[in-house]
C-alpha positions, -999 to +999 in steps of 0.1 A: -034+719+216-062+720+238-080+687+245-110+684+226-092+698+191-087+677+167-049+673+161-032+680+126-001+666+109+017+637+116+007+613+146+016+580+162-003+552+174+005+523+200-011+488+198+003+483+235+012+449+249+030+438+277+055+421+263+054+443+228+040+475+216+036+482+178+039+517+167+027+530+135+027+566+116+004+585+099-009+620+086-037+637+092-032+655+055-035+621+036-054+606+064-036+570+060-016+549+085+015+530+077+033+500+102+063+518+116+084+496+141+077+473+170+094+474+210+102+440+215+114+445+255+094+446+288+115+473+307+099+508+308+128+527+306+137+509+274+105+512+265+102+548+265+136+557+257+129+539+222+095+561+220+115+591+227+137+579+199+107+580+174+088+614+188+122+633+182+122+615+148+084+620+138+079+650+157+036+641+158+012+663+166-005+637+187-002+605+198-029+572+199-031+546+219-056+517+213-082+510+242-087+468+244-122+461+257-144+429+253-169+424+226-195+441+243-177+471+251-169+467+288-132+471+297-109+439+307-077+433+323-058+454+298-081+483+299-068+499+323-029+491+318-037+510+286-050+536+300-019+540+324+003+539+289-015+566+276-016+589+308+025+582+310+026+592+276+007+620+283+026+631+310+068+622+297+056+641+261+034+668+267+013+658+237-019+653+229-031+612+238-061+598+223-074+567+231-092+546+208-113+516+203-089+488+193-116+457+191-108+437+162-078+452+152-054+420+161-076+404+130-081+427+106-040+432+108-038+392+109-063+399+075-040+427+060-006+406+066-022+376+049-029+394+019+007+408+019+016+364+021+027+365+054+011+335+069+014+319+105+043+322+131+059+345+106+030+374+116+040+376+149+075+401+146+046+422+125+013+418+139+020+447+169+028+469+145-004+460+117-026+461+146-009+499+154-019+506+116-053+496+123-061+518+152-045+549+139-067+543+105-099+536+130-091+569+141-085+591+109-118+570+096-136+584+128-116+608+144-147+621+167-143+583+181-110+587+199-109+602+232-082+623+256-066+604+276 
């Protein structure tokens, strides 16, 4: 797929931290995202073994990878180790690799897991993943908002 087409079918998104990444699935038929799975270990070779793991599994058409910037829109420390991500990802899977605007999205998963009644230190195993949910729904909301990495 040729950058600047909008992928179809199933994708995957990464709410990347250095200590976790949160993965979540969704499908560009029903346009919803669901929580998938967190990687709870900083090696890289872990790391990407585990997202091989779920790209033979999933098989997505593309991937996503939120972008953290400040309030204002101007990139921060982990701009650009998100960026990296999403170029290795890129690169080790030959698939499509949006990036997208993840501002906000550590709340509004902190939001959705409170409504669920999970309150407190019991969100953190599951906020990486929320927070995945929410940047691969930003982008089926707005898909002309995520760009190729």
């Amino acid at each position: 797929m040729p950058d600047g087409v909008t992928p179809s079918g199933t994708l995957l998104a990464f709410d990347f931290g250095t200590k976790r990444i949160g993965i979540s699935v969704g499908n560009t038929i029903s346009a919803t995202a669901q929580p998938l799975t967190m990687i709870d270990d900083e090696k890289n070779d872990v790391r990407f073994a585990a997202i091989a793991a779920l790209i033979n599994e999933w098989q997505p058409a593309a991937l996503v990878v939120g972008l953290p910037c400040n309030d204002d829109g101007t990139p921060h420390a982990m701009t650009a180790l998100c960026r990296r991500f999403a170029n290795r990802l890129k690169g080790r899977f030959d698939l499509p690799t949006l990036l997208v605007d993840e501002r906000y999205t550590s709340a509004a998963a902190s939001t959705a897991l409170s409504a669920r009644g999970v309150h407190g230190r019991k969100q953190k195993p599951l906020i990486d993943q929320y927070a995945a949910q929410q940047i691969l729904q930003a982008y089926f909301d707005e898909p002309s908002a995520g760009i190729f990495a």
